[in-house]
mmCIF entry with sequence, helices, sheets and N, C-alpha, C, O atoms, coordinates in Angstrom:
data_MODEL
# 
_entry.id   MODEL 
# 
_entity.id                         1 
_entity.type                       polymer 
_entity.pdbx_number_of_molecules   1 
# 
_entity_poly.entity_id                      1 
_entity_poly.type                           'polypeptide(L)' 
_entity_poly.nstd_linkage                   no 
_entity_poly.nstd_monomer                   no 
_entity_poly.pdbx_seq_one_letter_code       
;(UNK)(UNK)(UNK)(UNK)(UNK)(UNK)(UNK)(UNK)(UNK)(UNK)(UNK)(UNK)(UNK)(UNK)(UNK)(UNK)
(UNK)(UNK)(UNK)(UNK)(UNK)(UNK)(UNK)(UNK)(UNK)(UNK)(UNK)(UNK)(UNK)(UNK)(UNK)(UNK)
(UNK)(UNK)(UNK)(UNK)(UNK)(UNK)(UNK)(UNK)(UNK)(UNK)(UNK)(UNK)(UNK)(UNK)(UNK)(UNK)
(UNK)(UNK)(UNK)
;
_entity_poly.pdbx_seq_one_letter_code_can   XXXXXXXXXXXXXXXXXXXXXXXXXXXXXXXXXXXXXXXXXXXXXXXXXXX 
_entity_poly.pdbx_strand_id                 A 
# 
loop_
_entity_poly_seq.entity_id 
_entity_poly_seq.num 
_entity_poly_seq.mon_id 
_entity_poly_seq.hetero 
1 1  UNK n 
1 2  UNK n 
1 3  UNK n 
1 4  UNK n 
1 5  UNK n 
1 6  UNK n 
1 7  UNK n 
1 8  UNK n 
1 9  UNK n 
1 10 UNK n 
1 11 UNK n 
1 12 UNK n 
1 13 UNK n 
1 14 UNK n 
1 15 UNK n 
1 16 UNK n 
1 17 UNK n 
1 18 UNK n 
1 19 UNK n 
1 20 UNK n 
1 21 UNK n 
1 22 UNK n 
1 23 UNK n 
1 24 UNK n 
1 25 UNK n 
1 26 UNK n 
1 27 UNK n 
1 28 UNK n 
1 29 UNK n 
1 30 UNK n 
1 31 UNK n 
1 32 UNK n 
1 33 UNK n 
1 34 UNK n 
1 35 UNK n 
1 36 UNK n 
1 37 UNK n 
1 38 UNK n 
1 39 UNK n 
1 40 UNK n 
1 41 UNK n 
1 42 UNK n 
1 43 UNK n 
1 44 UNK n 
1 45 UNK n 
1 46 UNK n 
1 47 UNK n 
1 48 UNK n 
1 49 UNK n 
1 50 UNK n 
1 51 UNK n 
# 
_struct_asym.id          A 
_struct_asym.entity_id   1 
# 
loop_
_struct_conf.conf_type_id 
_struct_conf.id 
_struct_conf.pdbx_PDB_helix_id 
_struct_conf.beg_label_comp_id 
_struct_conf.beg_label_asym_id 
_struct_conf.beg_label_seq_id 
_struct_conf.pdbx_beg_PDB_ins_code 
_struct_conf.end_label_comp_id 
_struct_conf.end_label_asym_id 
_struct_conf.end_label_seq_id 
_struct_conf.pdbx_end_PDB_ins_code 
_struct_conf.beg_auth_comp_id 
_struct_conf.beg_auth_asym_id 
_struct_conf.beg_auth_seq_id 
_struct_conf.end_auth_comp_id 
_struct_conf.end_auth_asym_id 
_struct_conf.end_auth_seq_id 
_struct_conf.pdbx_PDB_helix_class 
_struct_conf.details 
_struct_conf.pdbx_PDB_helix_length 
HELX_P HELX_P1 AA1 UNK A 2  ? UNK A 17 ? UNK A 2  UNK A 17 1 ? 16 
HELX_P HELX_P2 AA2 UNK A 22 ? UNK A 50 ? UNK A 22 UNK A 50 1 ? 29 
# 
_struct_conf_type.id          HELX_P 
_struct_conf_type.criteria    ? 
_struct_conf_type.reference   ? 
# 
loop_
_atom_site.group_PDB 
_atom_site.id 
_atom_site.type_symbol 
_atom_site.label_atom_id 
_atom_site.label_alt_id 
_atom_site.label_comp_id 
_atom_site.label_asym_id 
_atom_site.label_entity_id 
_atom_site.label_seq_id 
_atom_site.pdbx_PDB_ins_code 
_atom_site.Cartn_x 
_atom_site.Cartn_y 
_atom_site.Cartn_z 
_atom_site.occupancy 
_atom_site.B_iso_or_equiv 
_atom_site.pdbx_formal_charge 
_atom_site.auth_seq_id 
_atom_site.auth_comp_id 
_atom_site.auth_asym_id 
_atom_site.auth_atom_id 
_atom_site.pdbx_PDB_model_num 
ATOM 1   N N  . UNK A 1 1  ? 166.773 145.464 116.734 1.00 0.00 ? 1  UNK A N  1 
ATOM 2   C CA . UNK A 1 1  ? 166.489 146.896 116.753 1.00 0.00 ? 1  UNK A CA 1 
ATOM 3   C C  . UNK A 1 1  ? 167.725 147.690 117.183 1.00 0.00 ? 1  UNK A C  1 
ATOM 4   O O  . UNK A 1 1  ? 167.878 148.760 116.594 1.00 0.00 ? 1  UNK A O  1 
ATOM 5   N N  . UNK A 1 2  ? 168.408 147.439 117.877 1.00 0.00 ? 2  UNK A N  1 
ATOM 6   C CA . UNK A 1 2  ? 169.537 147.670 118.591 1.00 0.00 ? 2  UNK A CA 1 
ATOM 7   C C  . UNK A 1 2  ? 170.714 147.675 117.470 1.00 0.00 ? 2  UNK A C  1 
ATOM 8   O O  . UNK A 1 2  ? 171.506 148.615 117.409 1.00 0.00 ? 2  UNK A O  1 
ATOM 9   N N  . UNK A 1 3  ? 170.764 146.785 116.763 1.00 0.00 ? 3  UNK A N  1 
ATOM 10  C CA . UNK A 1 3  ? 171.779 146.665 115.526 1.00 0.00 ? 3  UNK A CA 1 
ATOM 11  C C  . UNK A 1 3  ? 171.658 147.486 114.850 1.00 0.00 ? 3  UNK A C  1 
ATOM 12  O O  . UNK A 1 3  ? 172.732 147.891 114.404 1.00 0.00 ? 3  UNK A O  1 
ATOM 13  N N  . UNK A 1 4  ? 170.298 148.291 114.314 1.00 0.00 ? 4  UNK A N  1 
ATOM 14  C CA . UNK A 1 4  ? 169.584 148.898 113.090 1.00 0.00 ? 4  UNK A CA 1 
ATOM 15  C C  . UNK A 1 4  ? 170.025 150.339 113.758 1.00 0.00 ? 4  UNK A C  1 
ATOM 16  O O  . UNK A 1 4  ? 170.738 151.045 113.044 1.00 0.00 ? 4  UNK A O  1 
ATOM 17  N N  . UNK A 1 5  ? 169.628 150.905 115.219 1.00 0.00 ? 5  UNK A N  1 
ATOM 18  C CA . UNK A 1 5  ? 170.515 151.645 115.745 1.00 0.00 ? 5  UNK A CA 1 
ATOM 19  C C  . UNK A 1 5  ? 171.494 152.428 115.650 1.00 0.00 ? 5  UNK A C  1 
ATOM 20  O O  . UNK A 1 5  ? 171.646 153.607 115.333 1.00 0.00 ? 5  UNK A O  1 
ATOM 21  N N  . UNK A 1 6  ? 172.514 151.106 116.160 1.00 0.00 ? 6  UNK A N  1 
ATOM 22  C CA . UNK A 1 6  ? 173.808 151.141 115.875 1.00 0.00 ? 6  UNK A CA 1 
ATOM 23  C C  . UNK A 1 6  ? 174.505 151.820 114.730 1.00 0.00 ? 6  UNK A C  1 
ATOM 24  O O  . UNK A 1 6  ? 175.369 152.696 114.698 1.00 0.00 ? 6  UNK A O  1 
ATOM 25  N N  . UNK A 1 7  ? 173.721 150.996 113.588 1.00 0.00 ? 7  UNK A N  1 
ATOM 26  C CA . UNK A 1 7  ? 174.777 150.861 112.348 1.00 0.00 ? 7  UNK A CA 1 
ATOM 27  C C  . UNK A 1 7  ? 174.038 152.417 111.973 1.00 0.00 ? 7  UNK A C  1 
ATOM 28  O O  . UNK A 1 7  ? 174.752 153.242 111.403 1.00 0.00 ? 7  UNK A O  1 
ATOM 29  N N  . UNK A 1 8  ? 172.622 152.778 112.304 1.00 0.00 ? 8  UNK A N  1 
ATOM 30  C CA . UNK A 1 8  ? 172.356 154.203 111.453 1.00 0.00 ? 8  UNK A CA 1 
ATOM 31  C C  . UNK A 1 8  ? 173.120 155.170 112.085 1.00 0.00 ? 8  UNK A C  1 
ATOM 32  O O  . UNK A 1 8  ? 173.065 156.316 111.639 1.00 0.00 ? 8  UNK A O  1 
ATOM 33  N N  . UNK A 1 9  ? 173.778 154.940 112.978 1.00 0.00 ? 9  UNK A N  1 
ATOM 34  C CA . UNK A 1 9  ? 174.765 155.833 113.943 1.00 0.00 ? 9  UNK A CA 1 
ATOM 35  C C  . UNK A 1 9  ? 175.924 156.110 113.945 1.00 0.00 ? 9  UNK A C  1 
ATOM 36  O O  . UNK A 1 9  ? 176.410 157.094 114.503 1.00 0.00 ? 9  UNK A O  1 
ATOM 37  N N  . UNK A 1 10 ? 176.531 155.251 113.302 1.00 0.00 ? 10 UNK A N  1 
ATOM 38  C CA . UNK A 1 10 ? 177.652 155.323 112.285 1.00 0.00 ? 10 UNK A CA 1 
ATOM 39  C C  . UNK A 1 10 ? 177.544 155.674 111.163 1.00 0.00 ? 10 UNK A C  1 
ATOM 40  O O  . UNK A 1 10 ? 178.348 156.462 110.664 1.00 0.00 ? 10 UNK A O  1 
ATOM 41  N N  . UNK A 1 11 ? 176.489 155.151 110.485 1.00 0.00 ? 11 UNK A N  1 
ATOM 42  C CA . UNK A 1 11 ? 176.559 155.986 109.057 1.00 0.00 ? 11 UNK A CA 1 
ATOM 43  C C  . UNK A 1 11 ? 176.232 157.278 109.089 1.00 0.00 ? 11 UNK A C  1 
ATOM 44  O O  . UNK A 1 11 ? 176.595 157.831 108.051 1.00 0.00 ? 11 UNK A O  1 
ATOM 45  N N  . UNK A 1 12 ? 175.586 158.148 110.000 1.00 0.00 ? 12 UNK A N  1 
ATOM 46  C CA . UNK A 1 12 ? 175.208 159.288 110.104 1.00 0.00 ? 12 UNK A CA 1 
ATOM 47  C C  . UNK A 1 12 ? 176.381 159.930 110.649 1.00 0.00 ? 12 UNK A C  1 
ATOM 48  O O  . UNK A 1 12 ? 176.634 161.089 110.321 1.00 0.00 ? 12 UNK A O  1 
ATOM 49  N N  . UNK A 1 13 ? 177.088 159.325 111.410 1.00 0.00 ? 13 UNK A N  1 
ATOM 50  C CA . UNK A 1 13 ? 178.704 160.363 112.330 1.00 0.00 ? 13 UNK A CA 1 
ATOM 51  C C  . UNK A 1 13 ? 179.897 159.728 110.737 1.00 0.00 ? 13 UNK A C  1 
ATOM 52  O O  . UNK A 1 13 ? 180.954 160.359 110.758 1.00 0.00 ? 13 UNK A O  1 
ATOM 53  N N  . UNK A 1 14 ? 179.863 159.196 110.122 1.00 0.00 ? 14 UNK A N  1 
ATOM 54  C CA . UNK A 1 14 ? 180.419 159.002 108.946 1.00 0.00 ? 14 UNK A CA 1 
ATOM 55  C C  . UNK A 1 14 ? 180.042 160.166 107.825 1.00 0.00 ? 14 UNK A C  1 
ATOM 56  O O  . UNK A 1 14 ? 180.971 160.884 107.454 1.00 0.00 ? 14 UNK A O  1 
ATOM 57  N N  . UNK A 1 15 ? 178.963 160.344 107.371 1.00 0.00 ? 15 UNK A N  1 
ATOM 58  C CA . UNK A 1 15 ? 178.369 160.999 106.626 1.00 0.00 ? 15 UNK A CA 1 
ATOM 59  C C  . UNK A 1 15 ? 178.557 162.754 107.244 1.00 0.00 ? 15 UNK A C  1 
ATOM 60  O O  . UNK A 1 15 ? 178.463 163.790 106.586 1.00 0.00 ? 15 UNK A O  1 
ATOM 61  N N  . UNK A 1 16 ? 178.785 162.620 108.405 1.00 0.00 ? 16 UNK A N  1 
ATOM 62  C CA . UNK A 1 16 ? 178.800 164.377 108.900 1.00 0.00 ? 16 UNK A CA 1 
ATOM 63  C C  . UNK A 1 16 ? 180.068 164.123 109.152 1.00 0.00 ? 16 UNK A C  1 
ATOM 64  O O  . UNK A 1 16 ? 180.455 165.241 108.809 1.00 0.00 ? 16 UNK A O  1 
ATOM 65  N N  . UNK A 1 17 ? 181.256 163.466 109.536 1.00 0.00 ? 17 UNK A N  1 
ATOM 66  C CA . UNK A 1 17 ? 182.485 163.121 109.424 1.00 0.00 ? 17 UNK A CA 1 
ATOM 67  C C  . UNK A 1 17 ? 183.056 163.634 107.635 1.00 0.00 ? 17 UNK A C  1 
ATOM 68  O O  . UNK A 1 17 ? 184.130 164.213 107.473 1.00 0.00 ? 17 UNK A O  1 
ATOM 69  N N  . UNK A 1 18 ? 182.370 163.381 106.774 1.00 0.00 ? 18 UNK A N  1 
ATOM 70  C CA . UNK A 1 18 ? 182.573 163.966 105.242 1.00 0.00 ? 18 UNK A CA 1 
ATOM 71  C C  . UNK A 1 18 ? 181.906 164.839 104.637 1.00 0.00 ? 18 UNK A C  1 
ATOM 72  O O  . UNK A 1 18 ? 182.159 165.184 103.483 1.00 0.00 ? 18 UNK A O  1 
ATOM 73  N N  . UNK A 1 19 ? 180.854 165.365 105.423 1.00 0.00 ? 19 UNK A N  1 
ATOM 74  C CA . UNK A 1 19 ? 180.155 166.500 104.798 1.00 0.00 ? 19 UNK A CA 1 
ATOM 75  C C  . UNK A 1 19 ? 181.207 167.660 105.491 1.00 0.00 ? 19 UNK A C  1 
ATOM 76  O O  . UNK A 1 19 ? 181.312 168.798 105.034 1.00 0.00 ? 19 UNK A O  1 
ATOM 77  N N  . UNK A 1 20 ? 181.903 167.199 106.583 1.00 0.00 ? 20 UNK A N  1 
ATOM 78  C CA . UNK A 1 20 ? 182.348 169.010 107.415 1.00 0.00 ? 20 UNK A CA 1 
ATOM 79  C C  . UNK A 1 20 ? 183.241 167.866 108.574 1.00 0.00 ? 20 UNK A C  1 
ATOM 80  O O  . UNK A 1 20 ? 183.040 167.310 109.653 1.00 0.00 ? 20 UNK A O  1 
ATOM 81  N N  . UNK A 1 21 ? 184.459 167.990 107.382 1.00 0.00 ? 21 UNK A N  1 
ATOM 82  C CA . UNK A 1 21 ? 186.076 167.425 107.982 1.00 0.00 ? 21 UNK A CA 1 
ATOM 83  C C  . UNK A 1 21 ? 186.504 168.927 109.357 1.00 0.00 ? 21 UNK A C  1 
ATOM 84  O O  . UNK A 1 21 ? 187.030 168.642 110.433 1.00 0.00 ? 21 UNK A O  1 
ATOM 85  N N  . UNK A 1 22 ? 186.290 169.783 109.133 1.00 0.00 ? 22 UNK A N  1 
ATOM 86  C CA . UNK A 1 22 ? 186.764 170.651 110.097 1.00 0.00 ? 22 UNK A CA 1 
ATOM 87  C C  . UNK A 1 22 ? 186.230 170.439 111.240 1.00 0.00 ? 22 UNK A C  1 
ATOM 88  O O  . UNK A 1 22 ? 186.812 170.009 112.236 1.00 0.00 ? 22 UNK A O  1 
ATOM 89  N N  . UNK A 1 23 ? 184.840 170.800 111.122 1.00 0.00 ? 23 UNK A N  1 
ATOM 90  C CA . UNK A 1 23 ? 183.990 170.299 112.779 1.00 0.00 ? 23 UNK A CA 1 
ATOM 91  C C  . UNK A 1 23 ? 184.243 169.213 113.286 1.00 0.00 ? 23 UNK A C  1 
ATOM 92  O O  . UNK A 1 23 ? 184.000 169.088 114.486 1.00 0.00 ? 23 UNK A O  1 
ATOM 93  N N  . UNK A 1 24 ? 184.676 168.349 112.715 1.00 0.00 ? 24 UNK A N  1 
ATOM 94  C CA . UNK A 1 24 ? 184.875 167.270 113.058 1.00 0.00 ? 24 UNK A CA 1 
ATOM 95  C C  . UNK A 1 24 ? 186.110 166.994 114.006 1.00 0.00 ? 24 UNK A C  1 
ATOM 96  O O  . UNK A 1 24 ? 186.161 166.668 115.192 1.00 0.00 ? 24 UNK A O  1 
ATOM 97  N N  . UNK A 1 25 ? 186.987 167.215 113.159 1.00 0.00 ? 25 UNK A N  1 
ATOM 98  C CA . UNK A 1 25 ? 188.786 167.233 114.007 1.00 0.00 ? 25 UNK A CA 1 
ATOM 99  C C  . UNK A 1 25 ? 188.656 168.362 115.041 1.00 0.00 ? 25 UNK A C  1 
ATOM 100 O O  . UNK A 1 25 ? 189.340 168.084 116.026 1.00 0.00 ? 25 UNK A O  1 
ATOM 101 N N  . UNK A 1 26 ? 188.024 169.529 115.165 1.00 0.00 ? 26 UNK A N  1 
ATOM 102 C CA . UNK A 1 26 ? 187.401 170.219 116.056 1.00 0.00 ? 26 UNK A CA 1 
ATOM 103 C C  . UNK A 1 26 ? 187.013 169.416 117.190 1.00 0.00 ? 26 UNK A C  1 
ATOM 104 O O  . UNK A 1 26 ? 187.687 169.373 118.219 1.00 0.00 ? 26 UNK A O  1 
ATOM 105 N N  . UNK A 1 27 ? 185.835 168.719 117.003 1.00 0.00 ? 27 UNK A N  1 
ATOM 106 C CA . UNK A 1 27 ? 185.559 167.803 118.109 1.00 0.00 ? 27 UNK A CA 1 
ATOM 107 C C  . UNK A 1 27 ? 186.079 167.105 118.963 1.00 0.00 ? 27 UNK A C  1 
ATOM 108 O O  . UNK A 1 27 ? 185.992 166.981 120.185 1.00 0.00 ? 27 UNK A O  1 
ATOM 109 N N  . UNK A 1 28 ? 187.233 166.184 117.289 1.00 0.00 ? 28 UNK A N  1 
ATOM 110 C CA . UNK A 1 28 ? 187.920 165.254 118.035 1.00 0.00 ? 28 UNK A CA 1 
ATOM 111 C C  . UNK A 1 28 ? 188.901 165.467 118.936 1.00 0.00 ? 28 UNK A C  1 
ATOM 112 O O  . UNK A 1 28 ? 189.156 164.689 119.856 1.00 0.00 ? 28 UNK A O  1 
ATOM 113 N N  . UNK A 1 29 ? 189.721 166.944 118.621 1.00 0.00 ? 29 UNK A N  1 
ATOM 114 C CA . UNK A 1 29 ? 190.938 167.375 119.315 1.00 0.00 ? 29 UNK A CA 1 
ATOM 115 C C  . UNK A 1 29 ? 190.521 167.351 120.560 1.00 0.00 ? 29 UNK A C  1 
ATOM 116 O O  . UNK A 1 29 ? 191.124 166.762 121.457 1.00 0.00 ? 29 UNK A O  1 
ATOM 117 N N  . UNK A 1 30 ? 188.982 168.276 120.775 1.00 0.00 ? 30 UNK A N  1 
ATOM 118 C CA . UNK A 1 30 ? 188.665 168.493 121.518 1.00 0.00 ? 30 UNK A CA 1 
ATOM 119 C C  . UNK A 1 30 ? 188.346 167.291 123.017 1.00 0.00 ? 30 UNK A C  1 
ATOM 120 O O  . UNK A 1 30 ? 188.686 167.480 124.185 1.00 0.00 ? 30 UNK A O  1 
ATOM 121 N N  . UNK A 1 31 ? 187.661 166.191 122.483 1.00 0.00 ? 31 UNK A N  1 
ATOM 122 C CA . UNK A 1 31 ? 188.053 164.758 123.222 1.00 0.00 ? 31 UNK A CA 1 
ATOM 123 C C  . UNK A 1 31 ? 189.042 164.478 123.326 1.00 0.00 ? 31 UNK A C  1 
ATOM 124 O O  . UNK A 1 31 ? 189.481 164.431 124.475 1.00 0.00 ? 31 UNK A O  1 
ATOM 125 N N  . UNK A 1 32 ? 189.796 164.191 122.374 1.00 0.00 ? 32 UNK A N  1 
ATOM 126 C CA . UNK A 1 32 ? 191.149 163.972 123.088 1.00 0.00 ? 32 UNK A CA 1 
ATOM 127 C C  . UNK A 1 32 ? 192.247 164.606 123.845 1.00 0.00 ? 32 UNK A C  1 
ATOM 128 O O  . UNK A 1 32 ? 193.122 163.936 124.394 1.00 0.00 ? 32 UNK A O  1 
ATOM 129 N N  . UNK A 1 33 ? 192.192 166.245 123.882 1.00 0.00 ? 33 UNK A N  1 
ATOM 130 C CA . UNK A 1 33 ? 192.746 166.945 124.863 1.00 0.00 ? 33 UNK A CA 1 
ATOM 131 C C  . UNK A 1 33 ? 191.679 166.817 126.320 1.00 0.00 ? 33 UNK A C  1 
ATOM 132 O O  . UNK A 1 33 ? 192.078 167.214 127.415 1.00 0.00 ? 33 UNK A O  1 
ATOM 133 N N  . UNK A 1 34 ? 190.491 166.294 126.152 1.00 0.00 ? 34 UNK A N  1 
ATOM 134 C CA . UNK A 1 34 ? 189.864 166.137 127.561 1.00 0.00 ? 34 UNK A CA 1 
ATOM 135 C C  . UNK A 1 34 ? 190.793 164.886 128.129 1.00 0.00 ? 34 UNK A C  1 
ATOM 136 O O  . UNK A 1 34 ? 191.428 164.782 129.178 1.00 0.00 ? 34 UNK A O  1 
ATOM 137 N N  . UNK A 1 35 ? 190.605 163.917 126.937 1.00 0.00 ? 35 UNK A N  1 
ATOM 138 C CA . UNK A 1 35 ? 191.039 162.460 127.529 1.00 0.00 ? 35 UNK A CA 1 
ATOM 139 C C  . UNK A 1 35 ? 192.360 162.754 128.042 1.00 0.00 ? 35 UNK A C  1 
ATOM 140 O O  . UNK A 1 35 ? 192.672 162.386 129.174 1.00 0.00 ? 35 UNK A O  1 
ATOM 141 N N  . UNK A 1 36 ? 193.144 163.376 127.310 1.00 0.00 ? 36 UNK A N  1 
ATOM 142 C CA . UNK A 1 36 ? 194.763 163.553 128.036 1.00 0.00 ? 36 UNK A CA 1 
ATOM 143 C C  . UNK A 1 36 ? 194.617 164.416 129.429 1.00 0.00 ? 36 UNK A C  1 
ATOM 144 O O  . UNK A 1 36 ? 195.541 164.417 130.242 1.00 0.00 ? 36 UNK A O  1 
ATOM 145 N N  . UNK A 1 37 ? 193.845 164.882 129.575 1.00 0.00 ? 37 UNK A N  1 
ATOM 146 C CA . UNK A 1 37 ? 193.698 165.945 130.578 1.00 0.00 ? 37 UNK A CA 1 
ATOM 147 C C  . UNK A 1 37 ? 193.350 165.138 131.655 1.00 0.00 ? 37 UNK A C  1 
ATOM 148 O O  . UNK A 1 37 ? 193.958 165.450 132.678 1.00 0.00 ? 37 UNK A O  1 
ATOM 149 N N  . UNK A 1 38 ? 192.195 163.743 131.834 1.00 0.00 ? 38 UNK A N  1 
ATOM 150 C CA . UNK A 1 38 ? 191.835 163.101 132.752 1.00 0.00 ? 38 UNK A CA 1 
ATOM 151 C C  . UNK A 1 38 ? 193.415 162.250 133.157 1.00 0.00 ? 38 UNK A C  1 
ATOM 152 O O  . UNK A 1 38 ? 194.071 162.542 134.156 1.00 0.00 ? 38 UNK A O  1 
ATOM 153 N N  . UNK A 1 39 ? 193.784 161.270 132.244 1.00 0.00 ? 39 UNK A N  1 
ATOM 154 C CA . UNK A 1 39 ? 194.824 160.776 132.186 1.00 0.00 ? 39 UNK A CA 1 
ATOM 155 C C  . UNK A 1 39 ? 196.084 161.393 132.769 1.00 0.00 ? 39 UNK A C  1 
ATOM 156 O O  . UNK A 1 39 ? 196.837 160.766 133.514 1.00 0.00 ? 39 UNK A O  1 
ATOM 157 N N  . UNK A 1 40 ? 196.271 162.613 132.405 1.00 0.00 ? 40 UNK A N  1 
ATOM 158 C CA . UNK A 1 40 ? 197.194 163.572 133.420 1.00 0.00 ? 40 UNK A CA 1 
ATOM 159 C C  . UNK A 1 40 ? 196.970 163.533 135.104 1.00 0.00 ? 40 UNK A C  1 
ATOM 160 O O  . UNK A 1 40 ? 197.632 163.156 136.071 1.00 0.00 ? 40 UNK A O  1 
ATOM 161 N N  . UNK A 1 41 ? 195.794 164.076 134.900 1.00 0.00 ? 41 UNK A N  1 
ATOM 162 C CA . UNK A 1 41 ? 195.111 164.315 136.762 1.00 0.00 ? 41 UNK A CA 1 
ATOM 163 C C  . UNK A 1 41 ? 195.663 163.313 137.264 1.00 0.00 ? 41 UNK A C  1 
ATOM 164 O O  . UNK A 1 41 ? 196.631 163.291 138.023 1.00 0.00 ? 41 UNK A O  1 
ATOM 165 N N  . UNK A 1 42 ? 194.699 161.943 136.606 1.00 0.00 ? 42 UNK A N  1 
ATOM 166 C CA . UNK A 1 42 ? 195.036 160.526 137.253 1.00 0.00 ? 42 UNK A CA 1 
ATOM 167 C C  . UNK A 1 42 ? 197.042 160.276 137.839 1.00 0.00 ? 42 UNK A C  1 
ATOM 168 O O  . UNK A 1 42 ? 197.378 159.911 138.965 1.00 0.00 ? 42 UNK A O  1 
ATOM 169 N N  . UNK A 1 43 ? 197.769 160.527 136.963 1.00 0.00 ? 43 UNK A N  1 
ATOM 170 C CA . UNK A 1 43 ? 199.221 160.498 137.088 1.00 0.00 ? 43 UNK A CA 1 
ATOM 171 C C  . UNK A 1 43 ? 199.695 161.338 138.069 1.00 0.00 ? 43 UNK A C  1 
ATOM 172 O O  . UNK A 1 43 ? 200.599 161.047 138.851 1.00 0.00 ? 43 UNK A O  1 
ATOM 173 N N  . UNK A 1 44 ? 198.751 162.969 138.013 1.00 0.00 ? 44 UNK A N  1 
ATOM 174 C CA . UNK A 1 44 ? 199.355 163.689 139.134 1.00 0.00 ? 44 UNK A CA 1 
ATOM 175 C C  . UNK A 1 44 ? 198.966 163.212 140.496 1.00 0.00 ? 44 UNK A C  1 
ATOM 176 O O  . UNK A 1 44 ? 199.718 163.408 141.451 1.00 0.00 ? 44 UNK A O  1 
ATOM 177 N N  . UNK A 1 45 ? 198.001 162.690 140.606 1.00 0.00 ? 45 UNK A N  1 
ATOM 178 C CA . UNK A 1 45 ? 197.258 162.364 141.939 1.00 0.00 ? 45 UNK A CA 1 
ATOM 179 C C  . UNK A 1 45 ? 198.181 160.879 142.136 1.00 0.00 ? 45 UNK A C  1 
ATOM 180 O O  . UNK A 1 45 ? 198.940 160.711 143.091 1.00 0.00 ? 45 UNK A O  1 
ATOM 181 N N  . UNK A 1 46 ? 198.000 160.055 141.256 1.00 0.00 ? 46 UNK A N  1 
ATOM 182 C CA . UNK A 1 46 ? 199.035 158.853 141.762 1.00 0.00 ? 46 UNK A CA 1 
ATOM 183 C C  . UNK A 1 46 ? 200.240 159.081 142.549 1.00 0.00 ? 46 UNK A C  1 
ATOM 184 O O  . UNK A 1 46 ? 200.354 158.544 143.651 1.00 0.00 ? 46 UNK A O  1 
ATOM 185 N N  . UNK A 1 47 ? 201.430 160.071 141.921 1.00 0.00 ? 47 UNK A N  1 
ATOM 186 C CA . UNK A 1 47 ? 202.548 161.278 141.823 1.00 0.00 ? 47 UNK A CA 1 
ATOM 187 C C  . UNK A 1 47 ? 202.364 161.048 143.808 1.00 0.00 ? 47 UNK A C  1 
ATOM 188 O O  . UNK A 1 47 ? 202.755 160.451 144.811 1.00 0.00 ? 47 UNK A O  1 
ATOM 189 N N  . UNK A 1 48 ? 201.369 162.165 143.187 1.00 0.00 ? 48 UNK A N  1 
ATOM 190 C CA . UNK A 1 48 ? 201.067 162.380 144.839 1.00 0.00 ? 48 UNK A CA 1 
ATOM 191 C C  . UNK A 1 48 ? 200.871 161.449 146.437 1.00 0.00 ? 48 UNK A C  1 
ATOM 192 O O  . UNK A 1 48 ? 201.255 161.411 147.606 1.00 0.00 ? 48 UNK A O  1 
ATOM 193 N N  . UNK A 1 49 ? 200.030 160.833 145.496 1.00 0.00 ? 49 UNK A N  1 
ATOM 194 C CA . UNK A 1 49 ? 199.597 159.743 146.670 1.00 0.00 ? 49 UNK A CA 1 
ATOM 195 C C  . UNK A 1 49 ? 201.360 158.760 147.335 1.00 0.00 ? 49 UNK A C  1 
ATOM 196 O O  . UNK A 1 49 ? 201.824 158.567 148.458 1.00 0.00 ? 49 UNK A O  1 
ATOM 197 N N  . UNK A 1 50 ? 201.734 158.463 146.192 1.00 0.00 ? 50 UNK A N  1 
ATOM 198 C CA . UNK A 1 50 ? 203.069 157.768 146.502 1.00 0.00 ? 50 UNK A CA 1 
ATOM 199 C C  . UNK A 1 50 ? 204.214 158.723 147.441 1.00 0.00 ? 50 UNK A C  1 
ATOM 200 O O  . UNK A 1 50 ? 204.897 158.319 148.382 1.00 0.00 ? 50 UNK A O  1 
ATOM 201 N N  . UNK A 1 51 ? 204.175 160.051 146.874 1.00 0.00 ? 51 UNK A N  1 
ATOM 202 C CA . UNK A 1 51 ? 205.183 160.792 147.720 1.00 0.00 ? 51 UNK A CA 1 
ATOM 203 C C  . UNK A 1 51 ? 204.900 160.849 149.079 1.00 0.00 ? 51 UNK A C  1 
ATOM 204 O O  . UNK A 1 51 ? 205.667 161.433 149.845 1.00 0.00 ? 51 UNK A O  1 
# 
């Protein structure tokens, strides 16, 4: 059940991935300027901790 899931969960973020390419890279930028943003903190606070 878990497999059946899965895979309709991909085909559905696939299928809206090609119905609407804009919203999409929208999104993604959008995660990945979060992810760089955590990844930053983490470096400044390391930065810190060492000085």
């Amino acid at each position: 059940m878990k497999k059946i899931i899965g895979w309709t969960l991909v085909i559905l973020t696939l299928f809206y991935i090609g119905k609407n390419p804009g919203p999409a890279a929208d999104i993604a930028k959008s995660v990945g300027a979060g992810v760089a943003d955590i990844f930053h903190n983490i470096g400044v606070f390391i930065s810190d901790l060492a000085s």
